[in-house]
PDB file of N, CA, C and O in Angstrom:
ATOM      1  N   UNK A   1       0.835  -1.191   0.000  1.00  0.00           N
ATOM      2  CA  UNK A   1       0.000   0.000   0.000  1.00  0.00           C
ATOM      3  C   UNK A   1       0.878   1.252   0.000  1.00  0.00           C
ATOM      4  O   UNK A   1       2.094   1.166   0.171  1.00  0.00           O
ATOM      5  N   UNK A   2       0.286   2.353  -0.183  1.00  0.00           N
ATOM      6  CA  UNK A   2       1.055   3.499  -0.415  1.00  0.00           C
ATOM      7  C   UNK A   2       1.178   3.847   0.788  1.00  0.00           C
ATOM      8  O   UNK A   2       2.229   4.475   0.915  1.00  0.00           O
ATOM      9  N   UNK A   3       0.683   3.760   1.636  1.00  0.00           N
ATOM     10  CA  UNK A   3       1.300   4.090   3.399  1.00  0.00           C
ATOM     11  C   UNK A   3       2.229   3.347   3.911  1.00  0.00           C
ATOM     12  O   UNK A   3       2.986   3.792   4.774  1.00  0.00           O
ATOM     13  N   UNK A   4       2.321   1.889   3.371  1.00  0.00           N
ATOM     14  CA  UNK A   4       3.490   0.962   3.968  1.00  0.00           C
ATOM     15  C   UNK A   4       4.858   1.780   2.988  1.00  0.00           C
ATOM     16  O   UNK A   4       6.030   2.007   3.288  1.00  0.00           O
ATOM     17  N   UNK A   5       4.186   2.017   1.931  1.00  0.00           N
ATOM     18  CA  UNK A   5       5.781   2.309   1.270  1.00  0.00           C
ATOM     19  C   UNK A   5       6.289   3.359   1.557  1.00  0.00           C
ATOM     20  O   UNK A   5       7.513   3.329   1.423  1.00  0.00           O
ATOM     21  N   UNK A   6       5.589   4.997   2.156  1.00  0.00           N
ATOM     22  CA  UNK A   6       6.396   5.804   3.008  1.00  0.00           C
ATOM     23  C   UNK A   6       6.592   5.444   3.907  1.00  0.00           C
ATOM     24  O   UNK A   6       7.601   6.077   4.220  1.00  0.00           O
ATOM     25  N   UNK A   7       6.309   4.645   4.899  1.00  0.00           N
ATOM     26  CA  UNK A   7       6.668   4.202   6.091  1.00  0.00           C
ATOM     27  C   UNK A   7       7.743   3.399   6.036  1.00  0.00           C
ATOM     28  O   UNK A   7       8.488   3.368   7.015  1.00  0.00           O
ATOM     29  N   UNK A   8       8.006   2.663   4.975  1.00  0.00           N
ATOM     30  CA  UNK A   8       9.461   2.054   4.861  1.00  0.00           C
ATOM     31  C   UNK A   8       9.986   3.062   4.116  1.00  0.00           C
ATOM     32  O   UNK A   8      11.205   3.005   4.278  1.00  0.00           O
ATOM     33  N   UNK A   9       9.779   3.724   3.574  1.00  0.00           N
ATOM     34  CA  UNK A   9      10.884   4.853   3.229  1.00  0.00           C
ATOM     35  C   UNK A   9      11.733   6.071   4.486  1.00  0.00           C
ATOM     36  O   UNK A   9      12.658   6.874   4.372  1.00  0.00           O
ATOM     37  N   UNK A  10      10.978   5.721   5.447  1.00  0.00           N
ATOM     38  CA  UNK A  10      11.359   6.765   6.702  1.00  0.00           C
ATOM     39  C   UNK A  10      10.394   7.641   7.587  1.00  0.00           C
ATOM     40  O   UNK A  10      10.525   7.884   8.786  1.00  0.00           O
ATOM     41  N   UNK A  11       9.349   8.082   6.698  1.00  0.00           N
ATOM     42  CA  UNK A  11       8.347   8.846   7.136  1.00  0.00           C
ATOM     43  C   UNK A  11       7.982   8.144   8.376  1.00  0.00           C
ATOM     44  O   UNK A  11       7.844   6.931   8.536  1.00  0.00           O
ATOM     45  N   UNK A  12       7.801   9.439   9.533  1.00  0.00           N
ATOM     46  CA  UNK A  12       7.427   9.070  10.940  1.00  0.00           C
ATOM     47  C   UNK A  12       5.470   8.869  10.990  1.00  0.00           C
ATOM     48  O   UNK A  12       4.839   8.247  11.845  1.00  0.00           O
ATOM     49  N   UNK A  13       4.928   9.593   9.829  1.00  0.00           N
ATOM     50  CA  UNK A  13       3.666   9.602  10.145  1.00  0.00           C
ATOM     51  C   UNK A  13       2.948   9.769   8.687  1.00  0.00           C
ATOM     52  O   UNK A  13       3.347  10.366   7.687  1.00  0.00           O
ATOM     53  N   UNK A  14       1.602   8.942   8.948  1.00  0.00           N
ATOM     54  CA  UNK A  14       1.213   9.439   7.387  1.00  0.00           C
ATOM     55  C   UNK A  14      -0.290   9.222   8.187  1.00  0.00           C
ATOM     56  O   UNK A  14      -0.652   8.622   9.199  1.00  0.00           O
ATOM     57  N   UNK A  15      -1.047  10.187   6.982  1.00  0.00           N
ATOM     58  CA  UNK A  15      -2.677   9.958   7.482  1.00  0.00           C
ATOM     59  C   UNK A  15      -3.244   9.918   6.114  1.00  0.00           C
ATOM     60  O   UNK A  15      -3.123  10.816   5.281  1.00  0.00           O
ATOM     61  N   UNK A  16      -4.021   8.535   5.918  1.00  0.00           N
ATOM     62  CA  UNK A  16      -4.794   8.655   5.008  1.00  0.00           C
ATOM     63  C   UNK A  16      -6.057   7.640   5.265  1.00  0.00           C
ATOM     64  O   UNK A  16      -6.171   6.847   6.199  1.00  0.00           O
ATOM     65  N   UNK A  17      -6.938   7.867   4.230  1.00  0.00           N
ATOM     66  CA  UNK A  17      -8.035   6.786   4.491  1.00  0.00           C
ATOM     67  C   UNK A  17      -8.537   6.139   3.605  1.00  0.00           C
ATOM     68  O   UNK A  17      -8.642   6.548   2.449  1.00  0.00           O
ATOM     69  N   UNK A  18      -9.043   4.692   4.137  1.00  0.00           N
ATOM     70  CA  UNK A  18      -9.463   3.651   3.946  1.00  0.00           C
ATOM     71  C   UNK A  18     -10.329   3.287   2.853  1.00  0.00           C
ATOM     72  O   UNK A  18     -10.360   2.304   2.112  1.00  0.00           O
ATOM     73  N   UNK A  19     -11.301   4.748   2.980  1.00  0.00           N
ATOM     74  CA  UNK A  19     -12.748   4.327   2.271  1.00  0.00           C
ATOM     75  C   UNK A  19     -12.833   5.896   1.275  1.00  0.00           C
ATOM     76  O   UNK A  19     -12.590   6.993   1.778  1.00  0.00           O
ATOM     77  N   UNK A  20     -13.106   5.757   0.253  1.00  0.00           N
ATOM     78  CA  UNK A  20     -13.587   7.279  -0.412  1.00  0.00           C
ATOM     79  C   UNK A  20     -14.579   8.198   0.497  1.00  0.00           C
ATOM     80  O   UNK A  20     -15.637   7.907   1.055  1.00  0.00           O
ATOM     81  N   UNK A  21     -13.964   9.219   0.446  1.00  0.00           N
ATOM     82  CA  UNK A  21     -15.019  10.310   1.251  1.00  0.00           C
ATOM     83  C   UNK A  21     -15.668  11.022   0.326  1.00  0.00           C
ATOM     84  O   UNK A  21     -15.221  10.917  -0.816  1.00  0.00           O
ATOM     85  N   UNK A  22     -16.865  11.922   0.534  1.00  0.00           N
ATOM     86  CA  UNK A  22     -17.339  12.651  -0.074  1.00  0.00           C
ATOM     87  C   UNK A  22     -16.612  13.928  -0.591  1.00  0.00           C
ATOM     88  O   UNK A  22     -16.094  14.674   0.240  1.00  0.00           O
ATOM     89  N   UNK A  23     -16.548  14.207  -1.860  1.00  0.00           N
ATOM     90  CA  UNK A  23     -15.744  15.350  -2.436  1.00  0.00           C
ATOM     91  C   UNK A  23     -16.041  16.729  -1.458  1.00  0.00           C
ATOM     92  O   UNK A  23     -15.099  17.241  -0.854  1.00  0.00           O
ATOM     93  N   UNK A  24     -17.234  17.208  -1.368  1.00  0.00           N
ATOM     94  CA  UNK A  24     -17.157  18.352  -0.416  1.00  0.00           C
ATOM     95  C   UNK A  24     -16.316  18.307   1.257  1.00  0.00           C
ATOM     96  O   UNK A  24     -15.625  19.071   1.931  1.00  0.00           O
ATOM     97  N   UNK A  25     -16.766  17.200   1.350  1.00  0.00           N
ATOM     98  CA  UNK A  25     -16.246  16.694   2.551  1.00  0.00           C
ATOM     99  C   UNK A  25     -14.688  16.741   2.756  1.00  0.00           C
ATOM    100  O   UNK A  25     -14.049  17.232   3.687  1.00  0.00           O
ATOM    101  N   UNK A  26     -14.146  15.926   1.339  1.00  0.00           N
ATOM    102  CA  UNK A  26     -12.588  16.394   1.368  1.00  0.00           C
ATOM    103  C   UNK A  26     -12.352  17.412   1.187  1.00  0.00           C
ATOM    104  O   UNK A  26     -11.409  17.703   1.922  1.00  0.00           O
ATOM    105  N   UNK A  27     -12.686  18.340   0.529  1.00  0.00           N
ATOM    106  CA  UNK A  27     -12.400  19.959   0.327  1.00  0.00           C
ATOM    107  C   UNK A  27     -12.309  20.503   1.119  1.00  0.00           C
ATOM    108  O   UNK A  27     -11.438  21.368   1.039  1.00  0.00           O
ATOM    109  N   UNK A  28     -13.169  20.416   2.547  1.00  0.00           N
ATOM    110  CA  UNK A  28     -13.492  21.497   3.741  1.00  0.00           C
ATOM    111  C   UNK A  28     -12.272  20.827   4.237  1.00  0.00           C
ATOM    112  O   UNK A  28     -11.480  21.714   4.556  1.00  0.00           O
ATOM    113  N   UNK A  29     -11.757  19.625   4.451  1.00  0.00           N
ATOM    114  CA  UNK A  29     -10.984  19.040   5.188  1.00  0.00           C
ATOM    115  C   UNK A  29      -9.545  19.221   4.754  1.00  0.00           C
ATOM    116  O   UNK A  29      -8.651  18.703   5.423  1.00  0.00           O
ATOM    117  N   UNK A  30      -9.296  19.869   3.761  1.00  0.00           N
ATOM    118  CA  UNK A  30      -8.135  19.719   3.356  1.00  0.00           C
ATOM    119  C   UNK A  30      -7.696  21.307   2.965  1.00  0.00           C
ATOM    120  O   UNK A  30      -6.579  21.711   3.287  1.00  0.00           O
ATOM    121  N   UNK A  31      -8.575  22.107   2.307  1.00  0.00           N
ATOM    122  CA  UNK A  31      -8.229  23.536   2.203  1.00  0.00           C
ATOM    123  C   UNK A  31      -8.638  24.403   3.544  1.00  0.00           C
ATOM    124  O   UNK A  31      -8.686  25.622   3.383  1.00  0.00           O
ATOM    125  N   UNK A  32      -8.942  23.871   4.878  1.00  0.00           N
ATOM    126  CA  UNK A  32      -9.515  24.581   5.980  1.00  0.00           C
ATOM    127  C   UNK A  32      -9.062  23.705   7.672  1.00  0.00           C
ATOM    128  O   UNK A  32      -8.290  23.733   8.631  1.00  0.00           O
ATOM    129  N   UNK A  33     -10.270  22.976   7.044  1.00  0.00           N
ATOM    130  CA  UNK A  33     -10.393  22.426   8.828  1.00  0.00           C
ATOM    131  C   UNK A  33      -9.059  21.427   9.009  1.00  0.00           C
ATOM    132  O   UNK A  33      -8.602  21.586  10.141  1.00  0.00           O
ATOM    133  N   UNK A  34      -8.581  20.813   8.522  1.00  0.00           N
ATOM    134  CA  UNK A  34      -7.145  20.228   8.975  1.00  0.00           C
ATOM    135  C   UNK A  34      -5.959  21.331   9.164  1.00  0.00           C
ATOM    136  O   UNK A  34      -4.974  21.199   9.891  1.00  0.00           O
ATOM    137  N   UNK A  35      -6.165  22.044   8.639  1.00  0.00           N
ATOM    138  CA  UNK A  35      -4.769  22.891   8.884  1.00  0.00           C
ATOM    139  C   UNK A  35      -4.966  23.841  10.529  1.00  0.00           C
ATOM    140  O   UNK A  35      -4.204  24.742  10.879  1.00  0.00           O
ATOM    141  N   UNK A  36      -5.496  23.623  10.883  1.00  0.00           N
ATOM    142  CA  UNK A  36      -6.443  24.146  12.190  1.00  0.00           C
ATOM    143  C   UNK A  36      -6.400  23.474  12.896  1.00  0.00           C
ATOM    144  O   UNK A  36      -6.980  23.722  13.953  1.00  0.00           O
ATOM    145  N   UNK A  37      -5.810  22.436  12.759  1.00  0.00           N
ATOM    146  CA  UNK A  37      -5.012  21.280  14.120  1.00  0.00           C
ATOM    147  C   UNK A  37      -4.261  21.001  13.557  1.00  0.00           C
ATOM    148  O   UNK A  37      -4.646  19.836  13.454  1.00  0.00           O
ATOM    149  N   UNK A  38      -3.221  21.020  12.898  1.00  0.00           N
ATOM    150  CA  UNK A  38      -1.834  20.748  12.289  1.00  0.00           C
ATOM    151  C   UNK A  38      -1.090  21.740  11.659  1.00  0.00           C
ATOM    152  O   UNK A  38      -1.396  22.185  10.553  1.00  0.00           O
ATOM    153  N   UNK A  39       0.258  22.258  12.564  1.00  0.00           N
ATOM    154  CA  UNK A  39       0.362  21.268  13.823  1.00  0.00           C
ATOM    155  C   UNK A  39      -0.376  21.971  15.408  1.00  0.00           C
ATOM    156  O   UNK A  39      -0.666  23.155  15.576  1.00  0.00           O
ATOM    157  N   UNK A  40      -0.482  21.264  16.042  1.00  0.00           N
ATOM    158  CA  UNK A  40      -0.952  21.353  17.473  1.00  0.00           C
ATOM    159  C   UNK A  40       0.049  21.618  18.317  1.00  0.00           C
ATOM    160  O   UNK A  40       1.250  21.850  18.178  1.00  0.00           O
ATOM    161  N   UNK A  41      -1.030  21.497  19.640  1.00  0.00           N
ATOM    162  CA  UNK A  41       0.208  22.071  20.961  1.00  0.00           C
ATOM    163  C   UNK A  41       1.124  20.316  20.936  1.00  0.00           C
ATOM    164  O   UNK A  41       2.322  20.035  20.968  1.00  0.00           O
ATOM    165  N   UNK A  42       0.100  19.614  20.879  1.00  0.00           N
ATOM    166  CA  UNK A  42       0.957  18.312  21.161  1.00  0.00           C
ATOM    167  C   UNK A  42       1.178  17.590  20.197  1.00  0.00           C
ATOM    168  O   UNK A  42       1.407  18.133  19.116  1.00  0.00           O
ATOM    169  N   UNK A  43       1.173  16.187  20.302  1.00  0.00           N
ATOM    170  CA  UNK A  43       1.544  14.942  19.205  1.00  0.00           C
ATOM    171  C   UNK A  43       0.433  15.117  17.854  1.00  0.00           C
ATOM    172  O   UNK A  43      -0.597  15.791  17.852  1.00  0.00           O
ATOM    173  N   UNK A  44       0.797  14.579  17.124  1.00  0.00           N
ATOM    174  CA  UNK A  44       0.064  14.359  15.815  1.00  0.00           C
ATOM    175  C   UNK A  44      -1.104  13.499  15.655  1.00  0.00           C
ATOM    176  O   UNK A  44      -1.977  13.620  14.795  1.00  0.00           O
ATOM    177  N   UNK A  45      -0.998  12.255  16.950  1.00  0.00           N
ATOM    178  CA  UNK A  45      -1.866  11.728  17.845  1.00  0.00           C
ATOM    179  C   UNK A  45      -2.846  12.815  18.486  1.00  0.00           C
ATOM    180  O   UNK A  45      -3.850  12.786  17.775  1.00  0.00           O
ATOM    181  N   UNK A  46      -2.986  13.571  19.295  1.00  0.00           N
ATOM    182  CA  UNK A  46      -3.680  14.086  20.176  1.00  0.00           C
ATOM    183  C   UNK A  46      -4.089  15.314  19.130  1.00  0.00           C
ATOM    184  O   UNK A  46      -5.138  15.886  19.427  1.00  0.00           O
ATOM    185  N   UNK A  47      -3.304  15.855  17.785  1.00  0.00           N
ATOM    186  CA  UNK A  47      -4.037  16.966  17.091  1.00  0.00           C
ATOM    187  C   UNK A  47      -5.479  15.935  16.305  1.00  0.00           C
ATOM    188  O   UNK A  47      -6.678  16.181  16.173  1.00  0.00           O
ATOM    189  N   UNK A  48      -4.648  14.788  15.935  1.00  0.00           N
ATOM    190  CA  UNK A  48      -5.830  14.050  15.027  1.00  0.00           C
ATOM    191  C   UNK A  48      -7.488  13.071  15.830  1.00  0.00           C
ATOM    192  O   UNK A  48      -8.506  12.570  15.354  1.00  0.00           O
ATOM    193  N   UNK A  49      -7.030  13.204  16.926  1.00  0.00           N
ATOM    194  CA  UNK A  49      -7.679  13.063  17.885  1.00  0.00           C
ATOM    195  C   UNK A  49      -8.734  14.465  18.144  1.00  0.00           C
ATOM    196  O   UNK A  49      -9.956  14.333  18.217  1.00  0.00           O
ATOM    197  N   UNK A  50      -8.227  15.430  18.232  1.00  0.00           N
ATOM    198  CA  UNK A  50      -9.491  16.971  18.570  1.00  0.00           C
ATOM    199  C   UNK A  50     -10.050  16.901  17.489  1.00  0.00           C
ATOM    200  O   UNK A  50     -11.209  16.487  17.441  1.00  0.00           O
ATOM    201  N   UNK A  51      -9.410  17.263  16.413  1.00  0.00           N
ATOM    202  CA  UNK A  51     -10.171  17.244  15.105  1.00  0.00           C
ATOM    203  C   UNK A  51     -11.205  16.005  15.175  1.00  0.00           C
ATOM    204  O   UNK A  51     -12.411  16.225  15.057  1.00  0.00           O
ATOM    205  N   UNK A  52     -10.667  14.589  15.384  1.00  0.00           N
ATOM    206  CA  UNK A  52     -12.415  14.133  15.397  1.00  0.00           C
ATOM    207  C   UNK A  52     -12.866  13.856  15.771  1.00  0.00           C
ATOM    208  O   UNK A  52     -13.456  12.918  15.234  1.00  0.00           O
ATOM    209  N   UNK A  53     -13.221  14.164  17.005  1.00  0.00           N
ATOM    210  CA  UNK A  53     -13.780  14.783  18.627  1.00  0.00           C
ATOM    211  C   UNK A  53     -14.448  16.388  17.921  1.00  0.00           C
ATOM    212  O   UNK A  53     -15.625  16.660  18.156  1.00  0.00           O
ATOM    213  N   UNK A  54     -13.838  17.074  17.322  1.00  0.00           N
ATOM    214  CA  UNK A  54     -14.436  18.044  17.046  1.00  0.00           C
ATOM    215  C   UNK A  54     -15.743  18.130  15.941  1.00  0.00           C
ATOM    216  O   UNK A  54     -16.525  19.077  15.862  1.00  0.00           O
ATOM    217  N   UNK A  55     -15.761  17.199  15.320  1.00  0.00           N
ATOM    218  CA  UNK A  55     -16.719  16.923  14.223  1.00  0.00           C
ATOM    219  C   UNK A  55     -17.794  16.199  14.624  1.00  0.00           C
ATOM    220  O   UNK A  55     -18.726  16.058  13.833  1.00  0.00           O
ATOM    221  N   UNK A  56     -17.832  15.800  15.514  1.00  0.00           N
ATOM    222  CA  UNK A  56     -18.932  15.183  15.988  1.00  0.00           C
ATOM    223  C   UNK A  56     -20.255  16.197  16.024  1.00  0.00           C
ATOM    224  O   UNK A  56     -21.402  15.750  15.982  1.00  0.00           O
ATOM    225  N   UNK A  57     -19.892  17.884  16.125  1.00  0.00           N
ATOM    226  CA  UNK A  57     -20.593  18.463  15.968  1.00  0.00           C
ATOM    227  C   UNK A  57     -21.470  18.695  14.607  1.00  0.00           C
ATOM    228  O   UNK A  57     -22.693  18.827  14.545  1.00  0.00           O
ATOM    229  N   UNK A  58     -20.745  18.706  13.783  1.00  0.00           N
ATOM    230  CA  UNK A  58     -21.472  18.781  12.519  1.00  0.00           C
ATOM    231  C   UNK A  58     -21.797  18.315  11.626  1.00  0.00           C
ATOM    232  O   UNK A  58     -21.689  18.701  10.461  1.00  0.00           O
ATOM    233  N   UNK A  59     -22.313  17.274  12.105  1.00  0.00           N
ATOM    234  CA  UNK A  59     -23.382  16.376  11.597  1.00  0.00           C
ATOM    235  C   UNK A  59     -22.752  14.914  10.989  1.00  0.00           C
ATOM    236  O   UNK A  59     -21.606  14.464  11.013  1.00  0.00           O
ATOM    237  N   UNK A  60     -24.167  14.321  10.372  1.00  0.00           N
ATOM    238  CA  UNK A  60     -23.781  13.253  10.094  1.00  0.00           C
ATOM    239  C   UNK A  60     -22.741  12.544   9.437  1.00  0.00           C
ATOM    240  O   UNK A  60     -22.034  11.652   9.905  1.00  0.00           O
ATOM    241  N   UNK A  61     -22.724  13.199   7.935  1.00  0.00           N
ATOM    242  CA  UNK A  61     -21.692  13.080   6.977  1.00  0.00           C
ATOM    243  C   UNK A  61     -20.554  13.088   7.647  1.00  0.00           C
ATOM    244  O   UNK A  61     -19.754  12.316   7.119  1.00  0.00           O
ATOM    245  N   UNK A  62     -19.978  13.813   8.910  1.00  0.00           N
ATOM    246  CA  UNK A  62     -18.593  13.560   8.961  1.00  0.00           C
ATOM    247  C   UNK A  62     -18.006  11.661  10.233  1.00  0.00           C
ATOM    248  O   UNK A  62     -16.993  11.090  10.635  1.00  0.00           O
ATOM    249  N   UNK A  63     -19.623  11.520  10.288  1.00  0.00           N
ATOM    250  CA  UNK A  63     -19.152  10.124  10.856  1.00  0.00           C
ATOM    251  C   UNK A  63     -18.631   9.366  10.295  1.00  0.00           C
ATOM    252  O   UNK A  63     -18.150   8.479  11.001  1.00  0.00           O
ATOM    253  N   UNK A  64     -18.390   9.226   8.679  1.00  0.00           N
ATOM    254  CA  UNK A  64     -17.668   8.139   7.557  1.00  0.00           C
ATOM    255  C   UNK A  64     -16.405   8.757   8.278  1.00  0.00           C
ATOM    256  O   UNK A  64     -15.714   8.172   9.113  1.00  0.00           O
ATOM    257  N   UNK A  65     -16.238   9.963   7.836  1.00  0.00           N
ATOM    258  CA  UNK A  65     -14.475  10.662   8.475  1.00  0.00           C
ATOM    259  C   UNK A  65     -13.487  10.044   9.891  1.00  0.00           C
ATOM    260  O   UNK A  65     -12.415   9.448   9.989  1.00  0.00           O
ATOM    261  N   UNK A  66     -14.351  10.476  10.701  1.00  0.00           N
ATOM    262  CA  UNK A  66     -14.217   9.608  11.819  1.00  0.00           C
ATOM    263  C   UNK A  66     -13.389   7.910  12.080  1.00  0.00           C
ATOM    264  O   UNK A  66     -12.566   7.501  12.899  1.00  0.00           O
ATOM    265  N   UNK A  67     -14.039   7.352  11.049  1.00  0.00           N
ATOM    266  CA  UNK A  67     -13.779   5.874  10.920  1.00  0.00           C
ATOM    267  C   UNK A  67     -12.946   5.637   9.675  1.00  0.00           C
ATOM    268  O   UNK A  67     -12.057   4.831   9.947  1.00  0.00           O
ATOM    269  N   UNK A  68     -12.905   5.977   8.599  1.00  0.00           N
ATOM    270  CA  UNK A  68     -11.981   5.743   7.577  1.00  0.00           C
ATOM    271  C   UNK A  68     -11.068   6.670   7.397  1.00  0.00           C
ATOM    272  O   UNK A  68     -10.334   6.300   6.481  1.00  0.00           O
ATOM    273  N   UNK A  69     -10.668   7.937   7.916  1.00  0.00           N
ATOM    274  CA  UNK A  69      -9.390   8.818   8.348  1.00  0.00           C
ATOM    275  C   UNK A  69      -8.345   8.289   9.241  1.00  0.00           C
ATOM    276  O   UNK A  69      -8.559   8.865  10.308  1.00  0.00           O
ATOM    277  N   UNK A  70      -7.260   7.453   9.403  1.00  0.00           N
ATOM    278  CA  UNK A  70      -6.374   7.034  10.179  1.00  0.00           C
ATOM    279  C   UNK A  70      -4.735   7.632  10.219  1.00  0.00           C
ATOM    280  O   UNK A  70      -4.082   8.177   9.329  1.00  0.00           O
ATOM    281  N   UNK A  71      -4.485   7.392  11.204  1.00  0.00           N
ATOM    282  CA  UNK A  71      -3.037   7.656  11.357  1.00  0.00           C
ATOM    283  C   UNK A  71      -2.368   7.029  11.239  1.00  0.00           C
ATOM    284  O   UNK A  71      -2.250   6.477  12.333  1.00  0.00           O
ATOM    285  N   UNK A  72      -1.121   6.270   9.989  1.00  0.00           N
ATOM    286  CA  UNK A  72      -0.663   5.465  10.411  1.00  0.00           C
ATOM    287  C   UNK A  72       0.979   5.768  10.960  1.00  0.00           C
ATOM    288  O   UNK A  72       1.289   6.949  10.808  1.00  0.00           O
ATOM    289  N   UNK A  73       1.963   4.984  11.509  1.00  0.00           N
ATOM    290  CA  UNK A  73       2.912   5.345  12.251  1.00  0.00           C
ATOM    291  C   UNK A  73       3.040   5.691  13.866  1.00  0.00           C
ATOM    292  O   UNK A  73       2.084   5.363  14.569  1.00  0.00           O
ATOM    293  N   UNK A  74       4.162   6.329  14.479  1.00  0.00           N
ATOM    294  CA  UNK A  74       3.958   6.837  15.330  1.00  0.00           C
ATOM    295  C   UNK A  74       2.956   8.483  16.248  1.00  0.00           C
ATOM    296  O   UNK A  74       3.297   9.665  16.231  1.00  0.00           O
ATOM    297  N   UNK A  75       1.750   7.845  16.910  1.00  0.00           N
ATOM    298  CA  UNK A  75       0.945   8.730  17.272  1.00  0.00           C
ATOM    299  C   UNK A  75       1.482   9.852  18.131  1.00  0.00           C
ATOM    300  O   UNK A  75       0.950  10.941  18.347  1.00  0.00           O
ATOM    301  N   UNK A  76       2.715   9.354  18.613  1.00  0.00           N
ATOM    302  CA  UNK A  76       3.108  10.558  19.772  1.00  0.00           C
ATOM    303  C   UNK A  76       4.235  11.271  19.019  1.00  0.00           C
ATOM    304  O   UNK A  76       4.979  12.032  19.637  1.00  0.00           O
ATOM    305  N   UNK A  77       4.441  10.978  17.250  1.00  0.00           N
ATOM    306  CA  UNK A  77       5.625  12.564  16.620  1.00  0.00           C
ATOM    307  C   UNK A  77       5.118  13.688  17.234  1.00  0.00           C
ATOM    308  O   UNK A  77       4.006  13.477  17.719  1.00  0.00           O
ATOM    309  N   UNK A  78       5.432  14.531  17.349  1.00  0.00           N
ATOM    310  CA  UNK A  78       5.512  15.563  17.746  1.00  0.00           C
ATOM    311  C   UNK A  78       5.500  15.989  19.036  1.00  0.00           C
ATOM    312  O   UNK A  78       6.074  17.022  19.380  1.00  0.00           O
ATOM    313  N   UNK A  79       4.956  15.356  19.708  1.00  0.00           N
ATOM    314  CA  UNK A  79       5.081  15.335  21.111  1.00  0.00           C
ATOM    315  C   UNK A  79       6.101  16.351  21.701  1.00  0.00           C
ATOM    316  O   UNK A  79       7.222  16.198  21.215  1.00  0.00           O
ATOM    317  N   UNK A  80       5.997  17.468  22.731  1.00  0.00           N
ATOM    318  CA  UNK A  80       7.192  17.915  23.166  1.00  0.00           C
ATOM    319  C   UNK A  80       7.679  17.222  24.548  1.00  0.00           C
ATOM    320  O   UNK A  80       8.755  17.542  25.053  1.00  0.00           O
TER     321      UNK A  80
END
């Protein structure tokens, strides 16, 4: 998969997902609301964590997000 192969290339962290999301859905998420926890006060773990803790507010559509958005690698990079 394309996450195992940056991850054997060196990369400490990669986030991608599982399942196709909805095009609007990726748009807000990628020209806005992700850059708004990345990076965070803490790990890359605990930013990707608020963000979807934070969506729970707005509505349904972002419950696919929730579950097919993952982190793979180490959750505590960034960590200070």
């Amino acid at each position: 998969s394309i996450s195992e192969g940056f991850l054997r290339s060196g990369t400490a962290v990669y986030l991608g997902a599982t399942e196709s999301m909805f095009t609007d859905l990726s748009q807000d998420l990628v020209t806005g609301r992700f850059w708004r926890y990345f990076p965070g006060p803490g790990s890359v773990g605990d930013s990707l964590h608020a963000l979807k803790t934070d969506t729970v507010v707005l509505g349904a559509h972002w419950f696919h997000f929730k579950y097919y958005f993952n982190l793979y690698g180490d959750p505590k990079y960034g960590q200070p």
